[in-house]
N, C-alpha and C positions, 0 to 999 in steps of 0.2 A: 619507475618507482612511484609508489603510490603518496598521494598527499597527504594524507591519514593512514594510520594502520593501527589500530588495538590489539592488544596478545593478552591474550588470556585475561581480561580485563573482570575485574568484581568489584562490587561494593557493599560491604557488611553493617547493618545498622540495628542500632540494639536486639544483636544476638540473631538477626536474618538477614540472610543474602536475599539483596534487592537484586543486584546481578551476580550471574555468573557467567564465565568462562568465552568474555565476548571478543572474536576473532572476528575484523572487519579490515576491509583494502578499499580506501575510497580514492579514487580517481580524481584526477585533476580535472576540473569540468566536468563534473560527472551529477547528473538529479540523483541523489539514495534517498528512497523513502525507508521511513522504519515504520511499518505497519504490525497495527497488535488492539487488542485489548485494551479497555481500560484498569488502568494498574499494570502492567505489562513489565514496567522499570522505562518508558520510552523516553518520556521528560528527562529520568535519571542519567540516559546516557547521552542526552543532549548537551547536558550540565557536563557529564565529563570530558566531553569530547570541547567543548565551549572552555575547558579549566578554571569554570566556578569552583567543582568539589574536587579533591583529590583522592584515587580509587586506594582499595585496599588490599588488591592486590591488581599482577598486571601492569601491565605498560601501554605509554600514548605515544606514538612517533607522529610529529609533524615537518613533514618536508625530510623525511630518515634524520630528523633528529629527535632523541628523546625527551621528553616535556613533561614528565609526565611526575617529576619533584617539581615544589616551589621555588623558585628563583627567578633570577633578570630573566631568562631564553624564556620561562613562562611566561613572563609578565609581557615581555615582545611580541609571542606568539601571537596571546590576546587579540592585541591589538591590532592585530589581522586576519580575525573573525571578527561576527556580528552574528547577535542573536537574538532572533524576537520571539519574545514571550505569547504563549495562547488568549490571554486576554490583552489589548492591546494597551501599551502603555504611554501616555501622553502628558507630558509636562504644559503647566496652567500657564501657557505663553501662547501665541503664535503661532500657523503651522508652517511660517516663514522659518520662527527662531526653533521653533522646534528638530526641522532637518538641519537647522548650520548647529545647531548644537556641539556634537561630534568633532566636528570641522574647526569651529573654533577653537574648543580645549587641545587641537591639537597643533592650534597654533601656526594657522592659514591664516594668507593675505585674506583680505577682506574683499577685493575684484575676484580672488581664485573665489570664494564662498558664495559670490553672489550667484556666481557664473552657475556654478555646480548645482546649487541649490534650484534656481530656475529651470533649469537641463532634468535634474530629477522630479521637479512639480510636473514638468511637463508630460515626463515619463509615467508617474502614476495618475494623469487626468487630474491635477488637483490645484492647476494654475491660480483658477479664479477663488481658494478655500486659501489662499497666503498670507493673507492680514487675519484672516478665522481665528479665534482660540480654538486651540485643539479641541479643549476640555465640551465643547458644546457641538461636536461633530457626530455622527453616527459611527457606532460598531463599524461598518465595515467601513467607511470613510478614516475613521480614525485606525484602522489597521494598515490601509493603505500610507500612512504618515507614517507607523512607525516600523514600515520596512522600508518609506522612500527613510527615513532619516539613519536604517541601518546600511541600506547602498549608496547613500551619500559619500561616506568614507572609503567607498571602494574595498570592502572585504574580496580576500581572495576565497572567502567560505563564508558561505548565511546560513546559519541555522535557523530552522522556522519550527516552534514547537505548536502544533497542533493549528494551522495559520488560517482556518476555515471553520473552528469550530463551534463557534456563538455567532457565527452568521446566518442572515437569512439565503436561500437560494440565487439571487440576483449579485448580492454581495459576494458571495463566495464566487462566482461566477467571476467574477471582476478581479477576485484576489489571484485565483486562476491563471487568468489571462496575464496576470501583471506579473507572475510567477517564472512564467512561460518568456516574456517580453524582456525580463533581467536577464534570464540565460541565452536568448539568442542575440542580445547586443553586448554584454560584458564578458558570458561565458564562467560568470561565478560558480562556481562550487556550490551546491547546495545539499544541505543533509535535512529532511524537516520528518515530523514523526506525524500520524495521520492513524482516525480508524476507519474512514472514508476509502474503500475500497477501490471503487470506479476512481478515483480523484489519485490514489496512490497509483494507478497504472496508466492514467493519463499523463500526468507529469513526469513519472522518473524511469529512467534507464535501468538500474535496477535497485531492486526492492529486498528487505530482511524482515522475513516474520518473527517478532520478539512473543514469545509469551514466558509467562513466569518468571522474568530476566533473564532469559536466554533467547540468543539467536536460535530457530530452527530451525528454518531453512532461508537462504540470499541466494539471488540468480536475477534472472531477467523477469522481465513481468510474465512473458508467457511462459517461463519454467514456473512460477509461482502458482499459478491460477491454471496450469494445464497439467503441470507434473507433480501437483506435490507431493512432500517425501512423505506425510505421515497419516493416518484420520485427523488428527488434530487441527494439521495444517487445511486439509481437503477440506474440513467442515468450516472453518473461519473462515476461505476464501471463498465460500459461497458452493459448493459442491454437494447439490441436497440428494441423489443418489449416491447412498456409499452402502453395497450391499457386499455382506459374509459370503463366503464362498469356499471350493476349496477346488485347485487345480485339477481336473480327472484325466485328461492326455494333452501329447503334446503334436504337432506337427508343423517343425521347423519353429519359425518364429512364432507361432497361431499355437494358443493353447485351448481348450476347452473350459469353461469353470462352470460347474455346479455351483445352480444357488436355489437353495430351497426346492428342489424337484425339477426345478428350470436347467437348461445348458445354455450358456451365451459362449462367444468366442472371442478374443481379446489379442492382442499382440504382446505377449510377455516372455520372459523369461526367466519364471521361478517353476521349480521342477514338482513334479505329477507328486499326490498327495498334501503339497501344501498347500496351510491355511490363508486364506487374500481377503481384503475388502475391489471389490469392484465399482468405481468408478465412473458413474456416466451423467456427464452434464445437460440439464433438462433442454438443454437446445440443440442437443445434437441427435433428440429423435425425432422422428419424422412420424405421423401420424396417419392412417387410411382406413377406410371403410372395409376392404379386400384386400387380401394378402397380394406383394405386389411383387414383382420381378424386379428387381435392383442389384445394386453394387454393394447395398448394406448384405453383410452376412449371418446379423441376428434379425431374429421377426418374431414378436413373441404377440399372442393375444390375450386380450383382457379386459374386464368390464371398467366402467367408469367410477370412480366413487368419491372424487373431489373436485369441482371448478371454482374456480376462484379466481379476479381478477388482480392483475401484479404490474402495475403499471399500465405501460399498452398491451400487455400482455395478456393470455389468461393462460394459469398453471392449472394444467389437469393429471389427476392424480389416477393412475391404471392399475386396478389388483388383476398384476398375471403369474400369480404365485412369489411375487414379493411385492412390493407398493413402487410404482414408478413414476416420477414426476418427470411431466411435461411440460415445454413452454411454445404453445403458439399464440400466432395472431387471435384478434377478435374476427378475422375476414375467415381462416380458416377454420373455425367453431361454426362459423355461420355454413358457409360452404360445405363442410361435411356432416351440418346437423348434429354437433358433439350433444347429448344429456346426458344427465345422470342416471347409471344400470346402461346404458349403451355398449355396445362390445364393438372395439375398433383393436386395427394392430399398429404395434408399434415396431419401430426399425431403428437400427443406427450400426457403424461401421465397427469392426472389430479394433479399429484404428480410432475410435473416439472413447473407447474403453481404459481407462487409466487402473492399471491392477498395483495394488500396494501389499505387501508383506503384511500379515495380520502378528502383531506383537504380543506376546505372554500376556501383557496386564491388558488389552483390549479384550 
């Protein structure tokens, strides 16, 4: 049985649904990130899920009970979750009195508080900041307080709403790691909502793409970011080939797709004459001077006509009858003398081609 589960969940607010139709099964011990946009509804269903708001339609089961009216089971629920807000919130005390906070109101010995509280400083590196005022701590120092002061109480579920994003790179780094360090010593449940990409499939087991208030697709991280269901989805997850095409044969599982005068070959199974976007992730092609004998079974050629550097990377953009981005090294630009008007071939496996349904309104 799942620890959470939503059915059909929505929330209407002057005369617009912020959510729709949100079907979720969270795990017990389980990372869910909700990855989306900004404005997406994500904060919205953190709140619902946390039973700050009450939805307006739909239902919340926690532990297969339902919770999802006000009442004592509500109010109990609560009380075993914890939820830390994106800008971090810190009461003008102590970062001693700040974690027993919790602990006290609910009415622990004062040896149980000391214990805990010490045990969780330790936990987030923040031993020697215990006498600190919160209030004159750093962004991420102070975000690290107010998730030690939400694990203090031992939630069997942390929600984290956006838990890295007014930090600098070092800070977030650290929130990370401390993220990481809750779930392999307690095994808390966690749900946090992120638009941080890399950081949503670093942390969680599996991932819900929301846009618009709807879930669009939930799976693992690499059905996320390898299969996704829609353009929509393909384009948010970073997928900057997404070429029109249209199936023209088939054999066996290998289909053929025309795109723009091009023929590549893919692994699909949507039938001869339909319309596809074709799918291919700029690191899964391979780059040569000479067409080359491989195991790739597309090889198309074409001139150069963007590099740009992307990190360690640099993305090179190839017109070979449609526009193909690339990502290699800075060593393999050197090595194979990439410029701009240079004509090189590119490759990649019919297995690294994700073919998606091209829909009416695309």
């Amino acid at each position: 049985m799942s620890l959470i589960e939503t059915v059909d969940l929505g929330l209407r607010l002057d005369g617009r649904d912020v959510l729709k139709g949100i079907n979720l099964k969270i795990d017990r011990g389980e990372v869910f990130a909700v990855i989306g946009p900004t404005g997406a509804g994500k904060t919205t269903l953190l709140r619902l899920i946390d039973l700050l708001e009450t939805p307006t339609s739909g239902r919340i089961y926690f532990d297969g009970a339902d919770v999802t009216e006000a009442g004592r089971l509500r109010f109990e629920i609560r009380r075993r979750m914890a939820f830390v807000l994106q800008k971090p919130a810190v009461f003008n005390m102590s970062v001693y009195d700040n974690i027993a906070y919790g602990l006290r109101w609910r009415g622990r010995k004062r040896t149980d508080v000391k214990k805990r509280v010490n045990d969780v400083l330790e936990l987030v590196n923040m031993a020697p900041y215990k006498n600190r005022n919160a209030r004159t701590l750093s962004g991420g120092e102070a975000q690290r307080v107010a998730i030690a002061r939400a694990i203090a109480i031992e939630p069997e579920v942390l929600l984290l709403d956006e838990p890295m994003a007014n930090l600098d790179p070092l800070s977030a780094q650290k929130i990370e790691e401390l993220i990481q360090n809750i779930f392999h010593q307690y095994k808390t449940t966690i749900i946090m909502s992120t638009h941080d990409l890399p950081q949503g499939r670093r942390l969680a087991h599996r991932i819900g793409v929301m846009m618009n208030g709807e879930i669009v697709q939930a799976g693992k991280a690499e059905e996320i970011f390898d299969r996704p269901l829609s353009r929509q989805v393909a384009e948010f997850v970073g997928v900057e080939n997404i070429i029109s095409g249209t199936v023209a044969s088939k054999d066996g599982q290998v289909s053929t797709i025309k795109l723009n005068g091009q023929a590549i070959e893919a692994v699909a199974e949507y039938a001869i004459g339909e319309e596809v976007f074709a799918c291919i992730r700029p690191e899964d092609v391979t780059l040569a001077l000479t067409k080359m004998i491989s195991s790739a079974r597309n090889t198309l050629v074409g001139e150069i006509t963007k590099m740009a550097l992307s990190r360690a990377l640099v993305q090179v953009e190839i017109n070979c009858g449609f526009p193909l981005v690339v990502l290699v090294t800075k060593k393999s630009v050197e090595e194979l003398n990439l410029k701009m008007g240079g004509q090189v071939y590119a490759s990649f496996k019919a297995s690294a081609v994700h073919v998606l349904r091209k829909q009416r309104t695309e």
